[in-house]
N, C-alpha and C positions, 0 to 999 in steps of 0.2 A: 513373309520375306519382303514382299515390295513396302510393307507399313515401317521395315527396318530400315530402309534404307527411302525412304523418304523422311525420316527422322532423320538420318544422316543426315544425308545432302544437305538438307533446312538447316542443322544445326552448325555444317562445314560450315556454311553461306553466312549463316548469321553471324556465327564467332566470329570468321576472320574479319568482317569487314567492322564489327564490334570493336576487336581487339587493336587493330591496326591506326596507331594515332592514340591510343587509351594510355591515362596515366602508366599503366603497369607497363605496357609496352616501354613507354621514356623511361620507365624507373629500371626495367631490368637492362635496356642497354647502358644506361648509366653508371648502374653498379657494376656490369661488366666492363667496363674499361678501367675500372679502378680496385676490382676482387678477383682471382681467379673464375673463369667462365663455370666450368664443370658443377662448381659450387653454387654459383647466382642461374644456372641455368636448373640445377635440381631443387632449390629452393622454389623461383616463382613456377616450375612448370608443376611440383606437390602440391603448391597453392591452389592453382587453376586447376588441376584434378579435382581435389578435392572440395572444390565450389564447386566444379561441374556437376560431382558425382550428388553433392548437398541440395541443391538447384531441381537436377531432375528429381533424385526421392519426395519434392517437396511436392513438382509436379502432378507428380505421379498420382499420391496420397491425395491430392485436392480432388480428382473426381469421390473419393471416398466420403470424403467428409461434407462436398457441395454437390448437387447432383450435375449429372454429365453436363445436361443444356445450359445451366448456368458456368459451369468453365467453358464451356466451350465461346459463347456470346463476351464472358470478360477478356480468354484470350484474344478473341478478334480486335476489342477495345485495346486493347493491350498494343498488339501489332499496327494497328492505324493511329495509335498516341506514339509509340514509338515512332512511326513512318513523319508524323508531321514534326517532330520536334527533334530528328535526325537534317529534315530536311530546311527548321529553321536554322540549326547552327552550322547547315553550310551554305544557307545565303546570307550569315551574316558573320562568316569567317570570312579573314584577310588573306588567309592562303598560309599564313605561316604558323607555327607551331608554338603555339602561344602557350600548350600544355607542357613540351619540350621544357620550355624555358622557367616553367612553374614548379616542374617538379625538378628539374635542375638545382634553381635555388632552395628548395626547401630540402635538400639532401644535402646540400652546401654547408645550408646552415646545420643540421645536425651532424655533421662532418667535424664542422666548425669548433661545437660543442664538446666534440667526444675527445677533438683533439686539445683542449685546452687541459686536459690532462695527462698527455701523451708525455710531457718531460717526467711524470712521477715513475712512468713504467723504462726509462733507456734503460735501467742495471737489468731488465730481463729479456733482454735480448737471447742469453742460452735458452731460456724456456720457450721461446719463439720456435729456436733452431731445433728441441726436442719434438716441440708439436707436431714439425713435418715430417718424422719418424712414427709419430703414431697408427696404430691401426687401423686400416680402412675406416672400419664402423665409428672409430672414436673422429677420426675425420670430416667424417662425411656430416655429423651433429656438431659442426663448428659455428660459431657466433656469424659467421657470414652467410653461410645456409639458413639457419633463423633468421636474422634481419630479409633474406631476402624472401623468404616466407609469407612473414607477418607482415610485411609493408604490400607486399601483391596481395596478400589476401583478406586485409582490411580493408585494401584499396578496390577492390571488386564486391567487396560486401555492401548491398545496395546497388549496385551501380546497374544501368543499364542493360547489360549484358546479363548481368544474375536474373533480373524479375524478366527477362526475355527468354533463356531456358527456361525457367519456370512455368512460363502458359505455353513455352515449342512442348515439353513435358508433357504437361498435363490434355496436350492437344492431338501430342503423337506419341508414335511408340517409343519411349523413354531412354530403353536400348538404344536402339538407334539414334538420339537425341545425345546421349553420354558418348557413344562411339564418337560422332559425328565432331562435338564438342572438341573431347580430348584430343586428338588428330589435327585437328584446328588451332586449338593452343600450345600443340607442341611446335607445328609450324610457325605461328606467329611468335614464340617466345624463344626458339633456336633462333630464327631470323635477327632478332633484337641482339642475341644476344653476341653470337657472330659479326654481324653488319656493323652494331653499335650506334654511337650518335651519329655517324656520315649516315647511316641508312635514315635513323629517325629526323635525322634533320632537313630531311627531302621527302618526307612525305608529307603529301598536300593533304592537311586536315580537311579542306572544303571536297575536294574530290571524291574521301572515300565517306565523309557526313552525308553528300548526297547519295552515294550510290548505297548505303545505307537503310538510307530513308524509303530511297526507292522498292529494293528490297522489303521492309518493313510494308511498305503500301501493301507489296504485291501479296505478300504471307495474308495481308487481311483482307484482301480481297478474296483470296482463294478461301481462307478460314468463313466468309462470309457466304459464301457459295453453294459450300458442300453440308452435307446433312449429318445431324449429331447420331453417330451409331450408336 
């Protein structure tokens, strides 16, 4: 039970301070102020499940296929690469949300795009109106649910946060690492999704970069410490 819930904890910690400031975060408050919530909030939070849950199995399977000593010495690598290069880009962030404004425009402009064909579709405007009579389920797999999907979950593929589960994983107890995880990214991505840009546009990227990083040190310090069972 305590190897469960010290995969929690680690994994709470890690996400949120992960997620917080993270393209996805800008992208799903953004989508939310221009799609219904319910739908951009079930869309990116499927995403981040489902890398969560992709993340640890991968974890998980790497003591199988490398032996225990050697994951355990990469994830320490791992957590102290993380730790120094969390903690360079928040001493050479400005404070302001430079991601905000990046993924801002680039929804802009595929916005842009999609609407340059918007005068072809005005005569269906009744099929609009049928749509919101449809039933749940056919609802719930609406083109705004997918787009907010596929853009959180392409957008977390690779990124930081993934290859960071993946040695918390392979390091601790998995379970608890997915608990820990999900729980984390439902908070961060209701937050986003509620709050919207006023909330994302007030958080200090440098602030949570370092306290990030610091975190990160600490995981590899500890990882560095204790003995490979």
């Amino acid at each position: 039970m305590s190897s469960v819930l010290q995969g929690f904890s680690k994994s709470l910690a890690m996400t949120v301070l992960s997620e917080i400031g993270d393209k996805t975060f800008f992208a799903a408050a953004i989508l939310a102020m221009r799609h219904p919530r319910r739908l951009v909030l079930s869309g990116c939070l499927a995403a981040l499940v489902v890398m969560t849950i992709l993340s640890a199995f991968v974890g998980w399977a790497a003591p199988n296929l490398i032996s225990r000593k050697w994951t355990h010495h990469i994830t320490t690598l791992l957590f102290f690469g993380f730790g120094i290069w969390s903690l360079w880009d928040g001493f050479h962030e400005g404070g302001e949300s430079e991601e905000l404004a990046e993924v801002e425009a680039k929804l802009d402009a595929d916005w842009t795009k999609a609407g340059s064909g918007a005068a072809k579709q005005n005569g269906k405007v009744a099929d609009d109106v049928k749509k919101e009579t449809r039933p749940f389920l056919s609802q719930f797999f609406s083109p705004i649910l997918l787009k907010a999907f596929s853009i959180t979950f392409f957008g977390e593929w690779g990124d930081k946060s993934q290859l960071a589960t993946i040695g918390l994983a392979a390091d601790e107890n998995p379970f608890g690492v997915v608990l820990g995880g999900i729980v984390a990214q439902a908070l961060c991505t209701t937050a986003a999704v509620v709050g919207g840009k006023s909330l994302a546009s007030q958080i200090s990227e440098k602030i949570v970069a370092l306290s990030g990083g610091v975190l990160f040190i600490v995981f590899g310090i500890q990882s560095f410490l204790s003995t490979v069972e």
